[in-house]
N, C-alpha and C positions, 0 to 999 in steps of 0.2 A: 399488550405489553410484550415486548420482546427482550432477550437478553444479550448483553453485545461483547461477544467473549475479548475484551481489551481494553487498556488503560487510557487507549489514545485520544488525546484532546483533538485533533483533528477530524475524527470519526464523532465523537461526543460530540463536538461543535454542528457537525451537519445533522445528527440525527434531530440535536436539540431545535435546531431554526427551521427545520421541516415538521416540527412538531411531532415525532414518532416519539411515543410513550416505550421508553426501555430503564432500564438499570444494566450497570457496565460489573464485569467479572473479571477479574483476571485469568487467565488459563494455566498459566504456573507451564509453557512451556518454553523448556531451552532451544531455541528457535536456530542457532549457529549448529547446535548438536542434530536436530531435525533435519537442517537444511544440507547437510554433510551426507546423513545418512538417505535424504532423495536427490538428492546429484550423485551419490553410487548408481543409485537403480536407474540413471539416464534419463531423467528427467528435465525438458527443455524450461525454460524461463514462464512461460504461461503456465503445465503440468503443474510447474514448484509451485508456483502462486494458490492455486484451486489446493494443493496438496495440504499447503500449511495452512490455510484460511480452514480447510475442513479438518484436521487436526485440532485446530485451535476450539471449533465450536464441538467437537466432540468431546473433548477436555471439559468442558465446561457442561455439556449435556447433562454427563453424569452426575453432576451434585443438584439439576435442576430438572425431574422428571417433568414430564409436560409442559413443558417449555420451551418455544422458537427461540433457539438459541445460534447469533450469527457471527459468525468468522469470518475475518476479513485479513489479506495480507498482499503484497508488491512484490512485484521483481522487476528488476532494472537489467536490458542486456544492448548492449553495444549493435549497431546498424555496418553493416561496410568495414572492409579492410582486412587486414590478418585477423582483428579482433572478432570480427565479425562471430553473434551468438554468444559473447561474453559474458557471463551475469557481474554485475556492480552490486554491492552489500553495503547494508550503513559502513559508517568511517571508523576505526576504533581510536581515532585521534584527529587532533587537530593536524598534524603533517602526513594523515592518509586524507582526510578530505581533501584537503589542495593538491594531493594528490590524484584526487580521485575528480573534482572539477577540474584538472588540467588535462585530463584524460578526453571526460564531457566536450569539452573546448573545442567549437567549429563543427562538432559532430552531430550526428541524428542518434537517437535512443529509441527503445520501445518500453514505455512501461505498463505493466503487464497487472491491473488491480483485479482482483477475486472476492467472489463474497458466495459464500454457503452457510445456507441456515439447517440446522441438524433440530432432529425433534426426537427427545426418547434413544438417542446415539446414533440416529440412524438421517444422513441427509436425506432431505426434500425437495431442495431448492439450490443450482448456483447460478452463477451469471458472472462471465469472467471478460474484462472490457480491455484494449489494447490501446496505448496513446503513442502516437510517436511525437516525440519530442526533437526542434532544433535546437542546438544552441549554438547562441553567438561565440564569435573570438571572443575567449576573455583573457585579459593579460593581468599577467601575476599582482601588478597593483589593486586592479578590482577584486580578484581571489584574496586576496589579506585583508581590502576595507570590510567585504561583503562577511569574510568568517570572525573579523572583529565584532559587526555589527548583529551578526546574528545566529554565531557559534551555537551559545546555551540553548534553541530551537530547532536550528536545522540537524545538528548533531542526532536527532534521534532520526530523523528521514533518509532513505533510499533517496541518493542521489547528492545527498547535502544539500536540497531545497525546498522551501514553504513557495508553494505556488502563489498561495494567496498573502504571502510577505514579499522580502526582499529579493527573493527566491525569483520572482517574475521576472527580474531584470535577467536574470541569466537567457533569456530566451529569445531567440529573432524569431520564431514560428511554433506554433502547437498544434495537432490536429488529434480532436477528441475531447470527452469531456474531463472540466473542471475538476468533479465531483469525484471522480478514477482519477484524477492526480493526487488529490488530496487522501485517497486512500478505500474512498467508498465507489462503487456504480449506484447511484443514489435511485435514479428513476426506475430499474428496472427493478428495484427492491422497493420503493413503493406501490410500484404498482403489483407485485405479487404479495405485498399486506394488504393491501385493497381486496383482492381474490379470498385470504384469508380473513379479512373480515376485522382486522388488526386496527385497519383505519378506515372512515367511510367513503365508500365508493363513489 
C-alpha cells in the first residue's frame, strides 16, 4: 500500500488500472504560493516539478508515519523564440486558457512530470520524465468548440488538456510517455514497488 499525496483523478485512474494498492490524501498545499516562492530561488521548469512533487509528499508524510508516501506534479515551459524556458500554469479562467492554447498554437512544449516518494519525511525515491509536446495550428474556432466541450476537465490541467480526452486533438506529434502526460511516470514507479516489495516482482 502506498499513499498518493493528491486529489487527482488522472493519477487515481492510472494507479487504479495498473492495480497498485494506495489510498489518496490531500496535501493541503497552496501550490501558486509554493510555486512563487521556487521560481525566487531560480528554479528551472524540471527543478520546480521534483520541488513541488516532493513538498507535496512530505506534507503528507507527516500524518502518515511509515508510509511510502508519493508526490507527483507538472510543469509546462515553452520550446523556442523570445519565450523560450517559459513556464505555462493552469488557466485561472476560461479567457486565460484560450489564451494560454493560442500561446501553445504551432509550437513545441516540454512537460516536465515528477514523482517522489517520501518515507518518514524523508525522500527515497524520485524519477522526473520530460515530454516534448507538438502542437498543431489551432484556430480560435477549434479553441472555443474544444473549451466548450471540455472546460469542466481540462480546467484543472497544465496546459488546458486531457491527453487521454479531447485534449489529443491539440497535437500533430508527442515524443514520450502517455503516463508523464497524464501526470504520473508510471513504469519507473512500478518498477521501484517491485524492489520494495509493494507489488510482486
Amino acid at each position: 500500500m502506498i499513499v498518493l499525496a493528491s486529489q487527482s483523478a488522472s493519477r487515481r485512474a492510472l494507479l487504479s488500472a495498473a492495480q497498485v494498492p494506495f489510498e489518496a490524501l490531500s496535501p493541503g498545499v497552496d501550490e501558486e504560493a509554493a510555486k512563487e516562492a521556487l521560481r525566487a530561488d531560480g528554479l528551472d521548469a524540471r527543478a520546480l516539478a521534483d520541488a513541488l512533487a516532493e513538498l507535496k509528499a512530505r506534507k503528507v508524510s507527516r500524518r502518515v508515519p511509515g508510509a511510502l508516501v508519493l508526490g507527483c506534479d507538472q510543469t509546462l515551459s515553452l520550446d523556442g523564440g523570445e519565450e523560450r524556458g517559459v513556464m505555462i500554469d493552469k488557466a485561472v479562467d476560461r479567457a486565460d486558457a484560450e489564451r494560454i492554447l493560442r500561446l501553445l498554437s504551432g509550437r513545441v512544449h516540454h512537460l516536465h512530470s515528477a514523482a517522489v516518494i517520501v518515507l518518514n519525511g524523508e525522500p527515497i525515491w524520485r524519477h522526473i520524465e520530460r515530454v516534448r509536446m507538438m502542437v498543431r495550428p489551432l484556430s480560435d474556432a477549434f479553441i472555443a468548440a474544444y473549451l466548450d466541450g471540455d472546460w469542466d476537465e481540462c480546467r484543472w490541467c497544465v496546459g488546458c488538456y486531457r491527453i487521454e480526452g479531447p485534449g489529443a486533438q491539440l497535437f500533430a506529434k508527442v515524443e514520450g510517455s502517455q503516463f508523464a502526460i497524464q501526470g504520473l511516470p508510471l513504469l519507473p514507479l512500478l518498477d521501484f514497488l517491485r524492489v520494495r516489495g509493494v507489488l510482486t516482482a
